[in-house]
C-alpha positions in Angstrom: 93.8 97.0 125.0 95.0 95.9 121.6 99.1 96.0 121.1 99.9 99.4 119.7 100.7 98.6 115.8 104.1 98.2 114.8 105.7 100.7 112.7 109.1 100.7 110.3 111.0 102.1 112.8 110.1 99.9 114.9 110.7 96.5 112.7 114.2 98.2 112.0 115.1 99.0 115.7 114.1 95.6 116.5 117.2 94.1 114.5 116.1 90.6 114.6 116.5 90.2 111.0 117.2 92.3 107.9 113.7 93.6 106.3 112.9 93.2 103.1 110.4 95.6 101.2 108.7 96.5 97.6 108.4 99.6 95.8 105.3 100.0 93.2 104.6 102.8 91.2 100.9 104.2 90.2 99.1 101.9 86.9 97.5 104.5 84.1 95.2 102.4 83.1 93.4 98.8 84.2 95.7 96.7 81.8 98.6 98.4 84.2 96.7 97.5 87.2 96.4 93.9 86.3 100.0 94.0 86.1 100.1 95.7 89.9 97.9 93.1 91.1 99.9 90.4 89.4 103.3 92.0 90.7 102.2 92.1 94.3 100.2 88.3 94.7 103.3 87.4 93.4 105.6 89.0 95.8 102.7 89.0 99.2 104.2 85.3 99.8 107.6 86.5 100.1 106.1 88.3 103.4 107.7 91.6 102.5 108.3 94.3 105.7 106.4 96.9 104.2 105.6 97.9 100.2 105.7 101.8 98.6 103.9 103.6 96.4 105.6 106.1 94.2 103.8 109.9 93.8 103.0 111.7 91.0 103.1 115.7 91.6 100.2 116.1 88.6 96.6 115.7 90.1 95.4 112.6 88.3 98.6 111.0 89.1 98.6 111.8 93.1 94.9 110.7 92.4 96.3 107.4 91.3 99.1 107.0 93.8 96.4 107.4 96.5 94.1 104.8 94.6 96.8 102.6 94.4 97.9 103.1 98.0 94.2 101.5 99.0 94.5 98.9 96.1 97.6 97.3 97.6 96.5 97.5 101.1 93.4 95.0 100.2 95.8 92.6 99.1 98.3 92.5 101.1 99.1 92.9 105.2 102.8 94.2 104.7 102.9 97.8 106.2 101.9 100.5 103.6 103.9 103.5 102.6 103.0 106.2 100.7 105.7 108.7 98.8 105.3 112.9 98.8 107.2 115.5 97.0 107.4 119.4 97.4 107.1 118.9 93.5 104.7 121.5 91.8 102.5 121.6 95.4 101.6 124.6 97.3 101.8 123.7 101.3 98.3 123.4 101.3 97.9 120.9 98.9 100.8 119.1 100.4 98.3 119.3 103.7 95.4 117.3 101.5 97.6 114.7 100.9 99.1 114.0 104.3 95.0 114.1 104.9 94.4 112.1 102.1 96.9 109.3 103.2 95.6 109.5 107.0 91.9 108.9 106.0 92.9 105.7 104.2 94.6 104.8 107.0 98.3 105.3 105.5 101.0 106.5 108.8 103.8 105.0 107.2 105.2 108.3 104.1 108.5 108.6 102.3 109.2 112.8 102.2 111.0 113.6 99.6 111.7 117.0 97.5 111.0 115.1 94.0 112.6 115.7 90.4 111.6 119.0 88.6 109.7 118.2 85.5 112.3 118.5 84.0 114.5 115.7 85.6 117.1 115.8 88.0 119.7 117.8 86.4 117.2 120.9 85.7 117.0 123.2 87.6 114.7 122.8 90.8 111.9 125.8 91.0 109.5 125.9 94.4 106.5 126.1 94.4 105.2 130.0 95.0 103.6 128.6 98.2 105.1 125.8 98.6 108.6 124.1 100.2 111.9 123.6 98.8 113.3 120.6 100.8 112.5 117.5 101.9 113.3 118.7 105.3 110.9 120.9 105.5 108.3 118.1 103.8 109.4 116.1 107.1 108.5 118.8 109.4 104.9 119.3 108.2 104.4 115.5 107.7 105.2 115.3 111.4 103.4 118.7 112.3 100.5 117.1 110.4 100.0 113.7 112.3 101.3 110.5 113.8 103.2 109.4 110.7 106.3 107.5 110.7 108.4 109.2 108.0 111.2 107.8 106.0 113.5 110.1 103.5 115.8 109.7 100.5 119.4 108.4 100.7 122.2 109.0 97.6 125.2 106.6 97.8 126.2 108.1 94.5 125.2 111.3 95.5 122.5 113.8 94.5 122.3 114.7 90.7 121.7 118.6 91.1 124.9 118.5 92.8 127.0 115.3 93.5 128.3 116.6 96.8 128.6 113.7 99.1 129.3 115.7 102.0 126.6 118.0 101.5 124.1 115.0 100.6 125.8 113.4 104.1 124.7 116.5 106.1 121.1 117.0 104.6 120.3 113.6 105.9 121.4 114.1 109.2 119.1 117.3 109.3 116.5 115.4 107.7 117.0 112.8 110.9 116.5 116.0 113.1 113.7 117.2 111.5 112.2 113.7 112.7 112.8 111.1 109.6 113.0 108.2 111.0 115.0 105.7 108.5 116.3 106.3 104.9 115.8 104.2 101.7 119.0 104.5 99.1 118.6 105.5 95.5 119.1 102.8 93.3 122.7 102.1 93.3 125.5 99.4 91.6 128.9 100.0 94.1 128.5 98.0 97.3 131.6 100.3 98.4 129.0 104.0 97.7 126.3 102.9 100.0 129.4 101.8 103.0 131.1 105.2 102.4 127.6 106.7 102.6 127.1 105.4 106.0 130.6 106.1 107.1 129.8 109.8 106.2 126.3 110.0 108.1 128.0 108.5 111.2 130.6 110.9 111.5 128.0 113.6 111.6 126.4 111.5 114.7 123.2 110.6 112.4 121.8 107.2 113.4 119.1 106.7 110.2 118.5 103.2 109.7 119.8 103.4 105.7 117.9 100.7 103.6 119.6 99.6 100.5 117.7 100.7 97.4 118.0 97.6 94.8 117.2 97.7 91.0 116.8 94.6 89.1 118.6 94.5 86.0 117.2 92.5 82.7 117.3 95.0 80.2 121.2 97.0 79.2 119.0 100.0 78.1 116.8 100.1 80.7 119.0 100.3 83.3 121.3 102.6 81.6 118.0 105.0 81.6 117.3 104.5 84.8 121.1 104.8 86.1 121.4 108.4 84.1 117.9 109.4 85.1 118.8 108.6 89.0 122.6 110.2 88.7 123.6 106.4 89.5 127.0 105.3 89.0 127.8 102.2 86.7 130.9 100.6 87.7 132.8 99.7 84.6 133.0 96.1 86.0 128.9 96.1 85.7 129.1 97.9 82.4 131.4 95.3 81.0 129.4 92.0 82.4 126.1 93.4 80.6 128.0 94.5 77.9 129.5 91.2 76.9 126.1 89.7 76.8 124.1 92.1 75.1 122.9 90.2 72.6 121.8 87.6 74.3 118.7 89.1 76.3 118.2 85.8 78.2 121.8 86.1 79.5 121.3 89.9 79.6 118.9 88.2 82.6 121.0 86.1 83.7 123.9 88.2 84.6 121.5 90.7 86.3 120.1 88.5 88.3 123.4 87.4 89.3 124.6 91.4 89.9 121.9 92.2 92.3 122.3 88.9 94.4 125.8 89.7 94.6 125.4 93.7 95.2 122.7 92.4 98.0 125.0 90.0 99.6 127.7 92.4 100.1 125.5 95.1 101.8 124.0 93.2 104.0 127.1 91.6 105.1 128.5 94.8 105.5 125.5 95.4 107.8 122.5 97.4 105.7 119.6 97.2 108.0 117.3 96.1 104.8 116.8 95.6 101.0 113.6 97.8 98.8 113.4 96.2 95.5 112.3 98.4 93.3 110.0 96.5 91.2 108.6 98.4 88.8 105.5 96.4 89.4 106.7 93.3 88.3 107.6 90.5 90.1 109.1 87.6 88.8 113.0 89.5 88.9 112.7 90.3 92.9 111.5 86.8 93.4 114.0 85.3 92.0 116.7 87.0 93.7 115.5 86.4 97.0 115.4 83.2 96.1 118.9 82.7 95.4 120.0 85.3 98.0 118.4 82.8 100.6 120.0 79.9 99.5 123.4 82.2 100.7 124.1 82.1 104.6 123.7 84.0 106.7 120.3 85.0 104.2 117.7 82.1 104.9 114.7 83.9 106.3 
């Protein structure tokens, strides 16, 4: 009989080393999928755990995501995951996707409840018919399936609310819904993700908590990104860009050297993994790897 096939779970239970993973988004248009296809040969030698697709709520776009999904999976044998929101989905169209991703041979899916249209700080309206938390996406994932399901994680805290403890206790319901591991939102503060941790612990959650890691080489880009996500900036990070910023080579530079050092600390401070997110580029995650290898204990 062949060996069953591993999943994430089971790569992070193992604990034989720290995994290492890619987020891509969906391209709108063939120039943007040259740019995926560049973005992942690039990063397929770096023998990545597993890769993610991001999920658009509108029809083309979930069309795209699932196109995508099948894209990467020709070119590379990382383990594929594939994102789902409640956003702007009735339960049954929820149901064609968890289809949709098991037809193309997808088991690996990252339930989450997804920004309104709006973005995170409007207000969040449900679907008439369909869910309004990414617990209850990890139930009918599960209900629909052998999926292995991985959620959302905010070290800085969720932006509809920024209640830690609250954020802390979702997860751990998420867990017993039967989530299986949790990826970070993008985050600078070594110190949010550790007190993120501590906070699950306490409640007796044991969610494997992968660090979420944004390559920084543009100040206004990542000052989007950190407002869109509800991310902190620690003044220290603010200041290091800042005193660069007209320099967009060193802008580079000193990005670079952030994320190796924000990587570094978490996985010292024992974060079972790293997800990059790429934003389907690859030349940024590469190079921090690189460096972060050439740190001990970090050589694999």
């Amino acid at each position: 009989m062949p060996a069953p096939v591993q999943t994430i779970a089971d790569v992070l239970a193992a604990r034989d080393h720290a995994t290492m993973s890619f987020e891509f988004f969906p391209p709108k248009d063939d120039a943007g999928q040259a740019q995926l296809l560049d973005a992942i040969r690039g990063l397929d030698p770096l023998r990545p755990d597993f890769v993610s697709v991001t999920y658009g709520a509108s029809g083309s776009t979930r069309a795209r995501t699932l196109d995508a999904t099948r894209l990467i999976r020709q070119h590379t044998t990382a383990l594929t995951m594939g994102h789902l929101t409640c956003v702007s989905q009735s339960v049954g169209e929820l149901r064609g996707a968890i289809d949709a991703y098991a037809e193309a041979g997808i088991t690996h899916i990252l339930a989450v409840r997804g920004d309104p249209p709006g973005g995170p700080s409007a207000a969040w309206e449900r679907h008439p018919q369909g869910l309004d938390h990414a617990t209850d996406l990890v139930r009918l994932v599960k209900a629909s399936g052998d999926f292995c399901v991985g959620v959302a994680a905010f070290p800085d805290g969720h932006p509809e609310n920024f209640d830690v403890d609250l954020d802390a206790r979702i997860l751990a319901e998420k867990e017993q819904a039967g989530a299986e591991f949790a990826i970070t939102q993008l985050f600078f503060d070594a110190d949010a993700y550790f007190r993120l941790v501590e906070r699950v612990r306490a409640l007796g959650c044991r969610l494997p908590i992968i660090a979420g890691i944004m390559p920084v080489t543009n100040v206004n880009q990542i000052e989007r990104f950190a407002t869109f996500s509800g991310a902190d900036l620690p003044r220290a990070v603010v200041d290091r860009l800042h005193a660069v910023a007209d320099d967009p080579a060193a802008v580079r530079e000193v990005g670079l050297e952030i994320a190796v050092e924000l990587c570094d600390r978490v996985l010292a401070g024992g974060a079972p993994g790293l997800q990059f997110f790429t934003q389907n580029r690859s030349r940024a995650t590469a190079e921090i790897l690189a460096r972060l290898r050439q740190i001990a204990p970090h050589p694999a």
